[in-house]
N, C-alpha and C positions, 0 to 999 in steps of 0.2 A: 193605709200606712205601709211604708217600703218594710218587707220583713227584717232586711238588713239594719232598720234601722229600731228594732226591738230586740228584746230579750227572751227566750224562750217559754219566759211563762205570760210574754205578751206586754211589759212593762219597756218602756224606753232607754233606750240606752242614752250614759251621758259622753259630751264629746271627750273626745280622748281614750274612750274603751276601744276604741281598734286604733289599727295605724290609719293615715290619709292612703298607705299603698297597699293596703287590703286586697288581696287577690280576687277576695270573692266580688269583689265592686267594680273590675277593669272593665273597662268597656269598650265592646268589640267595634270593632270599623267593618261598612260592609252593608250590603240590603239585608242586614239581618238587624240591623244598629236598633238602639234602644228609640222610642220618642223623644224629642229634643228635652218635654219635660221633665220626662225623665232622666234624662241625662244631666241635665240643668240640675238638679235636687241633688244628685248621686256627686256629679260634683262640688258643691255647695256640702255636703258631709265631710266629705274626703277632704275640705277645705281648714273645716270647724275641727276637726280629727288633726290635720297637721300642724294648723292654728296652736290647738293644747299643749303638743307634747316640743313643738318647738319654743314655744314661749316656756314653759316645764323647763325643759333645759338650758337655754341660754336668758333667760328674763325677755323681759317686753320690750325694754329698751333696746337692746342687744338684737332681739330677732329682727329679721329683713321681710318683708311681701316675697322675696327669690327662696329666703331658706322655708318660710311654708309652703310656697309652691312646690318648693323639691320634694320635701314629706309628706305632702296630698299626693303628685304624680300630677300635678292639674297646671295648665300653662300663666305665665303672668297675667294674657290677654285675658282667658278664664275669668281668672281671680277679680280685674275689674269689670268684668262684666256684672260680679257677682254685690262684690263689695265697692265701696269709695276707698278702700286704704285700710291700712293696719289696724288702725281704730275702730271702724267700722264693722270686721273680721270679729276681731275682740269680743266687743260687746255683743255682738250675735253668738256668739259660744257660751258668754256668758250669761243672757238670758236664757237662751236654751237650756244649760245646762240646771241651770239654780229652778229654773219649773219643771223639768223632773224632779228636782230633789223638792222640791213644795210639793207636788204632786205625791210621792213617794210618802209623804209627811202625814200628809194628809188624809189619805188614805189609810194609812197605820194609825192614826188620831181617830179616824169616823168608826176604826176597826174593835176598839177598846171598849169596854163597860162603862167606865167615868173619865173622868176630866184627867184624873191625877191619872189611871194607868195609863191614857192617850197622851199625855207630855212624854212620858217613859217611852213609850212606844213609837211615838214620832221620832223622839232624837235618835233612838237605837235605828230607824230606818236610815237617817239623817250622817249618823255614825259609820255606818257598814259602809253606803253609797260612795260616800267619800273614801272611805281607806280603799275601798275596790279598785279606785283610779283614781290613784296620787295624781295624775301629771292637771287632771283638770281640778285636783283641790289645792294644787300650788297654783295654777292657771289661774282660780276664781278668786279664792282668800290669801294669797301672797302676793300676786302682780297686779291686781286690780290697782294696788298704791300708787305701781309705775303711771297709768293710762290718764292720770291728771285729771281735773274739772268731771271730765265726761264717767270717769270713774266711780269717783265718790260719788259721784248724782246714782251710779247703778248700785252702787253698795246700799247708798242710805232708802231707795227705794225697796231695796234686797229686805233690807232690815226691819221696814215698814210693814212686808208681810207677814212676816213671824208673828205680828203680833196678832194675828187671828187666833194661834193659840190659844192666845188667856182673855176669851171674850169671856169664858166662862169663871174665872178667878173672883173669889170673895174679895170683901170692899174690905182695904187695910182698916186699920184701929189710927186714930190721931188722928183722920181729916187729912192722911197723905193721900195724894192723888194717885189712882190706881192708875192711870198712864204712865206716871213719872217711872213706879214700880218695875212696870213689864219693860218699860226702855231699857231700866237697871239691866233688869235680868236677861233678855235679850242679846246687848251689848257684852255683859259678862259671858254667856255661851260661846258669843261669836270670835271671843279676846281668848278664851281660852281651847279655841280651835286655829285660831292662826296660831298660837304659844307651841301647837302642836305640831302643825304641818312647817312652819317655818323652822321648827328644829330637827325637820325632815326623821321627823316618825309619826307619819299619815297612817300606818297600818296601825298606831298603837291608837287610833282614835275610840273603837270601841270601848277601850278602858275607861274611857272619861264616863260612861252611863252610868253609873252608880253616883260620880259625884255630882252629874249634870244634874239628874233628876231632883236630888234630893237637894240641890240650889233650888232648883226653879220651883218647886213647891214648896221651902223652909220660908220663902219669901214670901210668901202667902199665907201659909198653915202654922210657922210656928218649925222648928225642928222636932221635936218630940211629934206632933201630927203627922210632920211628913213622912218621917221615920216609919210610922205607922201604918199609914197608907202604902207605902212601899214596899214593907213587910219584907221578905228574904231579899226582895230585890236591891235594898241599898249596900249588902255585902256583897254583890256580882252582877255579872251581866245579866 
């Protein structure tokens, strides 16, 4: 993997964490030039990277294939070499992106003692990731609305994996179906992380851990359980 395209303790970065005109990415002309594949990739970042923070600023609608290109540093021609179009662009940042952050989840879930500190512990990775780099958490969970059909197909897929979380979730009381449950709860995290970033306070996302957790387990457990399980953690980060 390109070291550029990690984080120092070796975890991926998501797009939007640099600019597309990152210095340390340009690339030199010359018998010294990089291999095409590599070039090919490097620009393909720088693409995903200008992608983010251009769609971030002006919306989806609003951005052009000329204003990404301007923010990567990468020529029109580039850009369909790479992609089909703005759509195309998109939803490649946007699956990118969101498997880090499964990834990132995930990893903090397998990292955990039980079930219930691995829910805590996922979102709080889930939390940070995002507030780190608003421009791709307006990118993923505000503009995805814009991008139409091809969108909503990527959201509801998006949403589909989450629910590996709660393979391990006890079976409700009353014969409710424990699928219908985790959609609930799910769908409520995810309503109440666009509530966030769309009122453009993506930094205050970690604040939600306290209430996220002890939703996503009170569903399950009961609030006095979950409460329990929780233990100091439902009054703080």
């Amino acid at each position: 993997m390109d070291l550029n395209t990690v984080r120092s303790d070796g975890t991926p970065l998501l797009p939007g964490a640099r600019t597309g005109r990152d210095p340390a990415r340009s690339i030199k002309r010359g018998p010294s030039r990089l291999p095409p594949d590599v070039v090919a990739a490097t620009q393909r970042e720088r693409l995903l990277d200008g992608l983010v923070h251009t769609v971030a600023e002006h919306g989806y609608q609003r951005a052009t294939v000329s204003d990404i290109c301007h923010a990567a540093g990468v020529t029109r021609p580039v850009f369909y070499e790479l992609f089909s179009g703005k759509e195309d662009a998109f939803l490649a940042a946007h699956r990118h992106g969101t498997g880090v952050v499964i990834r990132r989840m995930a990893a903090a879930f397998a990292a955990a003692p039980d079930w219930c500190s691995g829910i805590r512990e996922a979102l709080r990775a889930m939390l940070y990731l995002l507030a780190g780099v608003p421009a791709f958490a307006t990118m993923a969970v505000i503009e995805i609305d814009a991008v139409g059909p091809a969108g909503r197909r990527e959201r509801d897929q998006l949403l589909t994996r989450f629910r590996a979380f709660f393979a391990e979730v006890p079976q409700p009381p009353g014969g409710v179906p424990v699928e219908a449950l985790v959609d609930a709860v799910v769908g409520g995290v995810y309503s109440a992380l666009h509530r966030r970033i769309d009122a453009d306070r993506t930094d205050e996302l970690p604040d939600l851990l306290p209430a996220l957790s002890l939703f996503c387990l009170a569903t399950f457990l009961g609030p006095a359980e979950a409460a329990r399980r929780l233990g100091g953690a439902v009054g703080g980060r």
